[in-house]
N, C-alpha and C positions, 0 to 999 in steps of 0.2 A: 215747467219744472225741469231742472237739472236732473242728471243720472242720479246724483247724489243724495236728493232729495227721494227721488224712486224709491231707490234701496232702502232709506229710512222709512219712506212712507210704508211701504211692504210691510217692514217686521214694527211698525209701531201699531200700525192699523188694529193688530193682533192682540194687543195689549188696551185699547182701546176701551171705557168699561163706563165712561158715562158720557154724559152730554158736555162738561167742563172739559174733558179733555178733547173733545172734539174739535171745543172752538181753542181753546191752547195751543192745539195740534198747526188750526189752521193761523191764527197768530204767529207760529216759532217757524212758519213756510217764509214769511216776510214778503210775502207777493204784491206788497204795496197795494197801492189805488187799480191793478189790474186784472183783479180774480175777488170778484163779490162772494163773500159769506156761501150766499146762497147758489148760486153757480157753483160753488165748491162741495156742498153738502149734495147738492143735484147729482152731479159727477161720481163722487162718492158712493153713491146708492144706485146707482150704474156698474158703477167699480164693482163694489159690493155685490152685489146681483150676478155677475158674469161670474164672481171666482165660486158662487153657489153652485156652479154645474161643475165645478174639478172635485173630481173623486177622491184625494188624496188626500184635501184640504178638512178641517174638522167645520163642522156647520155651525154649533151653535154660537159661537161668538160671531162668525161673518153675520148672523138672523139678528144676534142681538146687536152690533153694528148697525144693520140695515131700522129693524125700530127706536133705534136711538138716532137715527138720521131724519126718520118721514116725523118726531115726535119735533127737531130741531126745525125741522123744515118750515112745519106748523107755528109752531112759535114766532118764525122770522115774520114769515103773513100776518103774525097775527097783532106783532109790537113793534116790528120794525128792526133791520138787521144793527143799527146803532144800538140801539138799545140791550139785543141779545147778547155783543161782545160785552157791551159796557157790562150787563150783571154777570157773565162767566168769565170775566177776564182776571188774571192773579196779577 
């Protein structure tokens, strides 16, 4: 990821409120053929996870980020990551 992308990913993450926007999120990245869905949601819920320990940050959208990622996670195992974009994709 570029700088640029950082800085969006930061304040968008926050905004962040269901499972469609998550794979939109990861669609509008454009990462091509070289960052899997699921690698990306993995990551994310790592991400997620770390900014849980800063004091300063509000929790409960980082909590409900993080169950709306292991909910997406699920789903990818469970139908396959084509198929997950195919139905969230706009």
């Amino acid at each position: 990821m570029c700088f640029k992308q950082i800085s969006v990913h930061k304040t968008y993450v926050v905004g962040i409120k269901s499972t469609k926007d998550y794979v939109d999120f990861f669609i509008n990245l454009n990462m091509g053929n070289s960052v899997s869905l699921i690698s990306f949601v993995n990551n994310e819920k790592i991400t997620l996870k770390q900014k849980l320990e800063n004091k300063n940050l509000e929790k409960e959208p980082i909590k409900r980020g993080i169950m709306i990622l292991e909910q997406l996670a699920k789903e990818i195992n469970e139908t396959g990551e084509k198929e997950v974009i195919k139905k969230y994709q706009t």
